[in-house]
C-alpha positions in Angstrom: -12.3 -2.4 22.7 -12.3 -0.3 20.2 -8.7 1.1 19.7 -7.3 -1.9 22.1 -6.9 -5.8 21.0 -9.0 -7.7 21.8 -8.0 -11.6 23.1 -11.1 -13.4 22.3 -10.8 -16.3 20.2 -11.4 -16.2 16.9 -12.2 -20.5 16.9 -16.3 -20.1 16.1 -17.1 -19.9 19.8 -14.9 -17.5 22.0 -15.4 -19.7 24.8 -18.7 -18.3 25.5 -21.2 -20.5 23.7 -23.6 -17.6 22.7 -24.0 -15.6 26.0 -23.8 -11.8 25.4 -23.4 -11.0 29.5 -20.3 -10.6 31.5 -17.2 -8.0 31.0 -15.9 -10.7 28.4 -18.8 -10.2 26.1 -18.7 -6.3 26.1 -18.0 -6.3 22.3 -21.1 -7.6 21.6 -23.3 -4.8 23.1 -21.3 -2.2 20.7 -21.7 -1.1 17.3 -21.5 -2.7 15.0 -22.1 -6.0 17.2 -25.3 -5.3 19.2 -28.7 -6.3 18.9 -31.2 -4.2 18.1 -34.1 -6.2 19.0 -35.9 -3.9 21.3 -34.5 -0.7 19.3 -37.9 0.8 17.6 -35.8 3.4 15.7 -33.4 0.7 13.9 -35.7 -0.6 10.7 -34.7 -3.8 8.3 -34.2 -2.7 4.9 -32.0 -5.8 3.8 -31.4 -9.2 5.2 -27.8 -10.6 4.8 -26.1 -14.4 5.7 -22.7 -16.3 5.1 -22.8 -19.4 3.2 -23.6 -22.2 5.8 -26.0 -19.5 7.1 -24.8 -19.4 10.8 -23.5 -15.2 11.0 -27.0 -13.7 9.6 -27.5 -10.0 9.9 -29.4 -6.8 8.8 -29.2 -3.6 7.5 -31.3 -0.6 7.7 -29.5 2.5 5.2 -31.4 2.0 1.7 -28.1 2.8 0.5 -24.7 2.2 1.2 -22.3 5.5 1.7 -20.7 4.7 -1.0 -19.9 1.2 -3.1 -16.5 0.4 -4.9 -14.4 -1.9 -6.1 -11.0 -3.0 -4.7 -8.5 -4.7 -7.0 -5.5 -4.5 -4.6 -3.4 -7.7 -4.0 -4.8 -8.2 -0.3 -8.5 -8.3 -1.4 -7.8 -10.5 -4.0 -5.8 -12.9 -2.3 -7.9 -13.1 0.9 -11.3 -13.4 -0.9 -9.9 -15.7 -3.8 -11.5 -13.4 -6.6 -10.1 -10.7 -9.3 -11.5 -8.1 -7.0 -13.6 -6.9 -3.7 -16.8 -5.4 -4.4 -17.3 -3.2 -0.9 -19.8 -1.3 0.4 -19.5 1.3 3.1 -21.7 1.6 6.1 -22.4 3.8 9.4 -21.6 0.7 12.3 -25.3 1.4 13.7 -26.7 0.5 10.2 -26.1 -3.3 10.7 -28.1 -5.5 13.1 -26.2 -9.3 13.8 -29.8 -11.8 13.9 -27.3 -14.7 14.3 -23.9 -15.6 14.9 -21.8 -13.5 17.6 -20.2 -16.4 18.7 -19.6 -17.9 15.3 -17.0 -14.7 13.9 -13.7 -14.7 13.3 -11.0 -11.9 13.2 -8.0 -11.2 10.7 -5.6 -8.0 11.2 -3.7 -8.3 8.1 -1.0 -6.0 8.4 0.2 -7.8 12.0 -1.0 -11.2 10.5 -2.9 -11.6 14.0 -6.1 -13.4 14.6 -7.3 -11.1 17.4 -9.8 -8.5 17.4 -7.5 -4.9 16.3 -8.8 -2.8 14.4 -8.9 -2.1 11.4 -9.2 -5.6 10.5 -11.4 -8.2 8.6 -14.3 -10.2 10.0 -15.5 -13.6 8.5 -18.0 -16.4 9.8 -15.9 -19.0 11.7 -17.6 -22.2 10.6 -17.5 -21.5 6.3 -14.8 -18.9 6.5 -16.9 -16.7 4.4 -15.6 -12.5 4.4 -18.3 -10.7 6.4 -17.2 -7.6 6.7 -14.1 -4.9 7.3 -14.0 -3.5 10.3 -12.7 0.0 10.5 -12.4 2.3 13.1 -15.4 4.4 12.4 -16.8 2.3 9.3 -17.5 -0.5 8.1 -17.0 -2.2 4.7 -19.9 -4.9 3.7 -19.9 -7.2 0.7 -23.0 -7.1 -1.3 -22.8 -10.7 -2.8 -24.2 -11.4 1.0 -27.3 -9.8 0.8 -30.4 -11.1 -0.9 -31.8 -8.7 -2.5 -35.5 -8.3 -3.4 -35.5 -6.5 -6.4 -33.4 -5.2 -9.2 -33.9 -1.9 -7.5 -32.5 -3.0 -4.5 -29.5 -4.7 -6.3 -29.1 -0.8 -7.8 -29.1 0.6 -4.8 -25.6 -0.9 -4.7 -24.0 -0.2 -8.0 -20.1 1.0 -7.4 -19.4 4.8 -7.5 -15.9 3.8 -8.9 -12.8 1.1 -8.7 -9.7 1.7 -6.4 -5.8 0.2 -6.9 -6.8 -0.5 -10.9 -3.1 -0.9 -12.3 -3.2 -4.3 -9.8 -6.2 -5.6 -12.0 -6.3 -9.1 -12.8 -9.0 -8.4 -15.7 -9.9 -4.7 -17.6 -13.3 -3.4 -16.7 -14.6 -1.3 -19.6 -17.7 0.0 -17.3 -16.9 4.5 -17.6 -16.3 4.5 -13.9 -13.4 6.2 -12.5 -10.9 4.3 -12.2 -8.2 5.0 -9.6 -4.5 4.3 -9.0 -5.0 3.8 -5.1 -7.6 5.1 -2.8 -10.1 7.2 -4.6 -10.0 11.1 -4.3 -6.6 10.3 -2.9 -4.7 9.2 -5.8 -4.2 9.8 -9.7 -7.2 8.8 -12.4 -5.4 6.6 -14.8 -6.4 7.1 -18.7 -9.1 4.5 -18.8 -11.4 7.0 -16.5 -13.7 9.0 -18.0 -12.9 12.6 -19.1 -15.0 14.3 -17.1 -13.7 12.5 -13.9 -9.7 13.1 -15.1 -10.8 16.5 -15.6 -12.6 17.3 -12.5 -9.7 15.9 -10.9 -7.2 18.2 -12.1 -9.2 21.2 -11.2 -8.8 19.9 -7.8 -5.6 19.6 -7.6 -4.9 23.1 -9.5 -7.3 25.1 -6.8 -5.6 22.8 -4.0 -2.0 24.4 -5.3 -3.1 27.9 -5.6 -4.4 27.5 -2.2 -1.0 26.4 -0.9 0.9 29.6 -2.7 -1.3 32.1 -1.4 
């Protein structure tokens, strides 16, 4: 399933009611749908819900890969907000407690409602943004979890923000602040100077290494 479409329904039940056997419900022995009930190596570190509280799940990294935020038009438009705060995880690190029959599935560059990765996961009942799925990765939002402790809410701070000439609002927070995807696109002048300056050093050493 995963580099294939998937035709399950994305109506809150796919037709299954809750089961998890049979060659239909495959998905939902694989990262990052399984249960890890019986898995004595996967430890809770955070516990996470939608709004009407039927998709509940856990995670067990202390810390995300990395957090950002997204101000392109897609994440604004399909989470209703200025920008997507995202936080990137291994697919293992997440544990669904409730709700594999209650997901939906949005690919947003076909516009389809079938499981095709990468695409965006949300709970089917309150339409509330789970998750991105990627191929390897997956994107959570931190506004789902409920955190314990302002330490834990640190743990998620944003490294930097991504497609920042599409802003709805200025951020004056001395992150790096990039045109498109980070690391793969220019620092505008609001980032700070050591950033901007790091960054060209990168890209000089990355032309001499193309001339020799």
């Amino acid at each position: 399933m995963a580099e294939q479409a998937s035709t399950y329904r994305a109506n809150g039940d796919n037709g299954d009611k809750g089961n998890t056997e049979g060659e239909h419900n495959e998905w939902k022995h694989r990262a990052p749908y399984k249960v890890h009930d019986n898995d004595p190596n996967f430890h809770a570190r955070y516990e996470a819900s939608c709004h009407c509280g039927k998709v509940q799940y856990q995670l067990s990294r202390e810390k995300p890969l990395d957090c950002k935020y997204c101000h392109c038009t897609t994440c604004q438009k399909l989470h209703g907000a200025p920008f997507q705060w995202a936080a990137i995880f291994h697919k293992e690190d997440i544990n669904f407690t409730h709700g594999h029959h209650d997901l939906g599935w949005y690919e947003s560059s076909e516009k389809t409602t079938v499981h095709k990765l990468p695409c965006k996961v949300s709970c089917a009942y309150c339409r509330t943004p789970i998750m991105d799925e990627g191929r390897n990765m997956i994107l959570l939002f931190p506004t789902l979890i409920n955190f314990k402790s302002p330490e834990d809410r640190k743990n998620f701070d944003p490294s930097c923000h991504m497609f920042y000439p599409r802003r709805i609002l200025d951020i004056n927070d001395g992150k790096p602040k990039w045109s498109g995807i980070n690391k793969d696109s220019e620092l505008i002048d609001d980032s700070p100077e050591q950033d901007k300056k790091r960054k060209r050093e990168e890209d000089a050493s990355e032309g001499t290494g193309q001339q020799s």
